[in-house]
Structures are given as structure tokens and as C-alpha cells.
TORKOL-4160 file (C-alpha; in steps of 0.2 Angstrom, whole numbers, padded with zeros to 4 digits, m for minus):
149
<pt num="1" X="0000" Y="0000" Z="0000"/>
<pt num="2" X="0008" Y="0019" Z="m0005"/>
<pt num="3" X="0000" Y="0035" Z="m0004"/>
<pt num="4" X="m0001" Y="0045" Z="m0022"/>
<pt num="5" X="m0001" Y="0062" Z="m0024"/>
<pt num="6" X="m0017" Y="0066" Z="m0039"/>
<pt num="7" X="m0009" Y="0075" Z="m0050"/>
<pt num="8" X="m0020" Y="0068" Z="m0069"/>
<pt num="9" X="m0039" Y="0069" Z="m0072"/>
<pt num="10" X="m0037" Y="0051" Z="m0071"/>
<pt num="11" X="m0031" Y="0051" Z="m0054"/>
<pt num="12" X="m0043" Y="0063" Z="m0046"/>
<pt num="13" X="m0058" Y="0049" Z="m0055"/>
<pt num="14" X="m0051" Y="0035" Z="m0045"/>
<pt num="15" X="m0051" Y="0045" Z="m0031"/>
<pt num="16" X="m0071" Y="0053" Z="m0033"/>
<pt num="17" X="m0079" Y="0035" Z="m0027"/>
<pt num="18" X="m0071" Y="0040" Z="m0008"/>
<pt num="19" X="m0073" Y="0058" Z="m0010"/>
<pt num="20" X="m0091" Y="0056" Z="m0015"/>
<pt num="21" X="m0096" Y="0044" Z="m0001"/>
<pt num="22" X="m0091" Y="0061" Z="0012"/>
<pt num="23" X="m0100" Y="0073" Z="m0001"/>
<pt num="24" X="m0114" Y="0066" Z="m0008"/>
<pt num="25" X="m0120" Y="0084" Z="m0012"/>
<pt num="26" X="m0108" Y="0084" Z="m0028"/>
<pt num="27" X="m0107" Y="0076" Z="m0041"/>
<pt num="28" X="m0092" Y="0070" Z="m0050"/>
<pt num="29" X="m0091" Y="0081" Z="m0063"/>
<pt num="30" X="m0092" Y="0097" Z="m0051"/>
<pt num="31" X="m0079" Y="0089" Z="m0039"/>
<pt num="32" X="m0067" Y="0085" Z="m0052"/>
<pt num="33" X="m0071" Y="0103" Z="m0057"/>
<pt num="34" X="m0071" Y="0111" Z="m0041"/>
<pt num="35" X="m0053" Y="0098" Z="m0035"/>
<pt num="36" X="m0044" Y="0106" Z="m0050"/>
<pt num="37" X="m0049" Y="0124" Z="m0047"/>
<pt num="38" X="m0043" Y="0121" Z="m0027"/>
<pt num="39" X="m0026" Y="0114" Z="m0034"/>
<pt num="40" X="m0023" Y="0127" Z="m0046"/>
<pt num="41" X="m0028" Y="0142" Z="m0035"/>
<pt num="42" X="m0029" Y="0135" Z="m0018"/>
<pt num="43" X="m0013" Y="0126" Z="m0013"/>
<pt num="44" X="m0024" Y="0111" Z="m0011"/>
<pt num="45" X="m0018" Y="0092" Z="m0013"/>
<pt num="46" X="m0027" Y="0077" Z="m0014"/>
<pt num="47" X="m0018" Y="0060" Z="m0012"/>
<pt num="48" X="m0023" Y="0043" Z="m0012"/>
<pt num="49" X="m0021" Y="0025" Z="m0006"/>
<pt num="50" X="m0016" Y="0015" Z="m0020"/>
<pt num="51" X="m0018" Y="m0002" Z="m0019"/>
<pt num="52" X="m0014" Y="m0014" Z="m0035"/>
<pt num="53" X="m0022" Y="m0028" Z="m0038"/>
<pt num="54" X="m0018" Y="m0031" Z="m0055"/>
<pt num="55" X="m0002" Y="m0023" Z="m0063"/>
<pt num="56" X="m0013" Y="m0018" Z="m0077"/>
<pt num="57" X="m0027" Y="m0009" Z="m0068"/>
<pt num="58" X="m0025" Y="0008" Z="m0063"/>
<pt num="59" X="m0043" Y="0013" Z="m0066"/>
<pt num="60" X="m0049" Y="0005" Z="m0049"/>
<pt num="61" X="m0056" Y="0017" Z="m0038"/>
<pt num="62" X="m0044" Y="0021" Z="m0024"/>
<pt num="63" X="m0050" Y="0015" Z="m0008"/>
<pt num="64" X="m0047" Y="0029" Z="0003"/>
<pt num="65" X="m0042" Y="0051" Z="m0003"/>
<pt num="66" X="m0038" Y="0064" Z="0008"/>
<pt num="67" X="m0039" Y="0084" Z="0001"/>
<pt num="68" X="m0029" Y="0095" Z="0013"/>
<pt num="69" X="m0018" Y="0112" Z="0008"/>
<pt num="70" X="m0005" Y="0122" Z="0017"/>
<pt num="71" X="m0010" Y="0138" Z="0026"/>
<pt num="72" X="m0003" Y="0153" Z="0039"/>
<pt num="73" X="m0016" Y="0155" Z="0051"/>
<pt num="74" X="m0012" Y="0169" Z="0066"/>
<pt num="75" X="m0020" Y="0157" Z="0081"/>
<pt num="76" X="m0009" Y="0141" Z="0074"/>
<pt num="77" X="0006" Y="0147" Z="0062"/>
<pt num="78" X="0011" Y="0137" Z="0044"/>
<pt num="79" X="m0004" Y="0124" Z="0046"/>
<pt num="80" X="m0009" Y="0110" Z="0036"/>
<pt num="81" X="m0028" Y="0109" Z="0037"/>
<pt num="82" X="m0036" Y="0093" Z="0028"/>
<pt num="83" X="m0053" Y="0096" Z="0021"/>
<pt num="84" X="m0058" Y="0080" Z="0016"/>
<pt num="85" X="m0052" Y="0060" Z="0022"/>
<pt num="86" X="m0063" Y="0049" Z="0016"/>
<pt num="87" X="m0063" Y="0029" Z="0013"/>
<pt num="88" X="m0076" Y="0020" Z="0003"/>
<pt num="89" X="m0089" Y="0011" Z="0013"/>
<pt num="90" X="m0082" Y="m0005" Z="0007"/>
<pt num="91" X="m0064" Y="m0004" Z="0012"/>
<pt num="92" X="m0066" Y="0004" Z="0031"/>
<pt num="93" X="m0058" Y="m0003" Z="0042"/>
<pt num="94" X="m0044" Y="m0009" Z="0035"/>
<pt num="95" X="m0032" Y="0005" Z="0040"/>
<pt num="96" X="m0034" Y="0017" Z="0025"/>
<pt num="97" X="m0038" Y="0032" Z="0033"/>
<pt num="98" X="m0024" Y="0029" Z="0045"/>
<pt num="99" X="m0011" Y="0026" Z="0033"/>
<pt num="100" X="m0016" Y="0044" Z="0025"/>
<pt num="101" X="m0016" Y="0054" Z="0042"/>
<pt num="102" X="0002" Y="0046" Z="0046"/>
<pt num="103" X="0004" Y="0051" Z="0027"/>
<pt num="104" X="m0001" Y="0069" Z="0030"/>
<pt num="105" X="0007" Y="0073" Z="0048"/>
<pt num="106" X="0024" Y="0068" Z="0041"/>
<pt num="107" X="0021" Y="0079" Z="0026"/>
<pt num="108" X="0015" Y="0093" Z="0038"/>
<pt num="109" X="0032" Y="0090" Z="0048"/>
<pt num="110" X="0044" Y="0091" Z="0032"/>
<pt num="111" X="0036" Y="0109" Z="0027"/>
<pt num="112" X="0037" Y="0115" Z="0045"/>
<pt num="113" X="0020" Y="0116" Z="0051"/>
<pt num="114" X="0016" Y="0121" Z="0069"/>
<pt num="115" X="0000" Y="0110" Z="0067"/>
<pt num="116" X="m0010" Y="0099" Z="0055"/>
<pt num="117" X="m0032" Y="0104" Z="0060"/>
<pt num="118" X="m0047" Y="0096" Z="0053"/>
<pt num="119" X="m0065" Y="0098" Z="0056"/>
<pt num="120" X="m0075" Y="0085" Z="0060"/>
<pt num="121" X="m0095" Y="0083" Z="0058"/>
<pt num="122" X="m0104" Y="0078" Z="0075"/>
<pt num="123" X="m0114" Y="0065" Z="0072"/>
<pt num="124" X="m0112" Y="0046" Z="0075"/>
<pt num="125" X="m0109" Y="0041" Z="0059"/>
<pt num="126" X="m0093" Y="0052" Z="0062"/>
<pt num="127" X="m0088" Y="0044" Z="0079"/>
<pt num="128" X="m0078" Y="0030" Z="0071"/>
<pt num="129" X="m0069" Y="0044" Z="0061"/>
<pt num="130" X="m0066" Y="0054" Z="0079"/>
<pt num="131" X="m0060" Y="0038" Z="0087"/>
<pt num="132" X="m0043" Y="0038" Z="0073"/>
<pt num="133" X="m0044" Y="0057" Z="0077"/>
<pt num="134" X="m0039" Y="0053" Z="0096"/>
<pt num="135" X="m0029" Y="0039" Z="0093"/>
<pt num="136" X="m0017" Y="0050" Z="0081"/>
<pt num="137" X="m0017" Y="0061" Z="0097"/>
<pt num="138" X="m0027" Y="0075" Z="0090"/>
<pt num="139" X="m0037" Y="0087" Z="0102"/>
<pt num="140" X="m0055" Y="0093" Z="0101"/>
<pt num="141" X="m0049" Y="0111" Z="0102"/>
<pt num="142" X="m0065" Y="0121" Z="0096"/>
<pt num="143" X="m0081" Y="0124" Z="0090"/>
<pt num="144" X="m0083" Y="0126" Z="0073"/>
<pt num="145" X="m0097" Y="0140" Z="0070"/>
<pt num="146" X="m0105" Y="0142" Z="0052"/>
<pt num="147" X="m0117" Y="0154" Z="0043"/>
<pt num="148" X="m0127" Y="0148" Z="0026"/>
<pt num="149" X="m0129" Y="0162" Z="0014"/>
């Protein structure tokens, strides 16, 4: 199992299966748009797990993404905040999502981040996500407030 950076159109596809099961609210053609728009502009990255089965097949979807970009934030310094980890239904609990946030802390520590935040939704679909949060010794350290415009 390695972590892949998505750089192609065809790498963000494999990875839009995983993205799309954390945000059902878009659909593959405006993620793909909206992924290459936040990696141009955005300094956002989204990397994979990639796991070949056959030699010949990189068209599998990857079992597990995570989106995160590098920032400077007064309360926190050089932060790298990840927007999105997400693993297919399918392939949870097979230490995926682990395996990206060990992948994204040491990236964090080779740019010299002070910190690597997320946000996390509070509901119990979410509490085996908050459960790996602890684990990888993050803190609950806020609330997270939001307006709808």
C-alpha cells in the first residue's frame, strides 16, 4: 500500500468514489471541477491510497483520498488543514484512513508546520472517524461555527 499524490484527471476519477461517499452533495463532474480549481488556486492536494491488484489496472477506484492544503493562520502558524479523508464504505476498516493521516502529519512536519487541523462533523456516523482522530493524538480544540448564505 503507498500514498499517491493526484496529480491527472485520471487520478482525481479514482479518487471521486471515496470523495463522493463524504460529499454526496456533488457530483463527479463538479468535484473534479471544483478539485482542479482548489489545486490550481488553492494550494490544495489530494492524495490517495493506492492499492494494486492487478499490474494492469490503474482505473480502480482508490479505496481511501484525503484533500488538505498548506496555510498561515495567526492562532496556529504554517498549518496544514485537511478538508476532506474519506474511505469508501467498502474498504473501512482496513487502515486506509490511518495510513493517510500518518501520510499527511509527516508531510506537515517536512514543510514545518506548527500544526496539522481538521474539522470533523458531530454525528455518530462520524464517531468511528473521531475515534482515529484521538488515537493520532489530536485534540478537540474548538467549536466550529458556520453561517449559510
Amino acid at each position: 500500500m503507498t500514498v499517491v499524490i493526484a496529480q491527472s484527471d485520471a487520478d482525481i476519477e479514482r479518487c471521486l468514489p471515496a470523495m463522493l461517499a463524504l460529499r454526496p452533495h456533488l457530483t463527479p463532474e463538479k468535484a473534479l471541477e471544483q478539485i482542479r480549481f482548489q489545486q490550481a488556486n488553492e494550494n490544495f492536494v489530494l492524495a490517495f491510497v493506492e492499492v494494486m491488484r492487478h499490474a494492469d489496472d490503474s482505473s480502480e477506484p482508490a479505496p481511501a483520498v484525503v484533500g488538505y492544503r498548506y496555510m498561515t493562520l495567526l492562532y496556529s502558524g504554517k498549518t496544514l488543514y485537511i478538508d476532506d479523508l474519506s474511505t469508501l464504505p467498502s474498504a473501512r476498516g482496513k487502515g486506509y484512513a490511518s495510513t493517510l493521516l500518518d501520510f499527511v502529519i509527516d508531510q506537515a512536519r517536512q514543510k514545518g508546520c506548527q500544526c496539522v487541523s481538521l474539522d470533523s462533523g458531530q454525528n455518530p456516523a462520524r464517531y468511528d472517524a473521531h475515534r482515529l482522530y484521538l488515537n493520532k493524538r489530536f485534540n478537540i480544540a474548538s467549536h466550529h461555527f458556520k453561517l449559510d448564505l
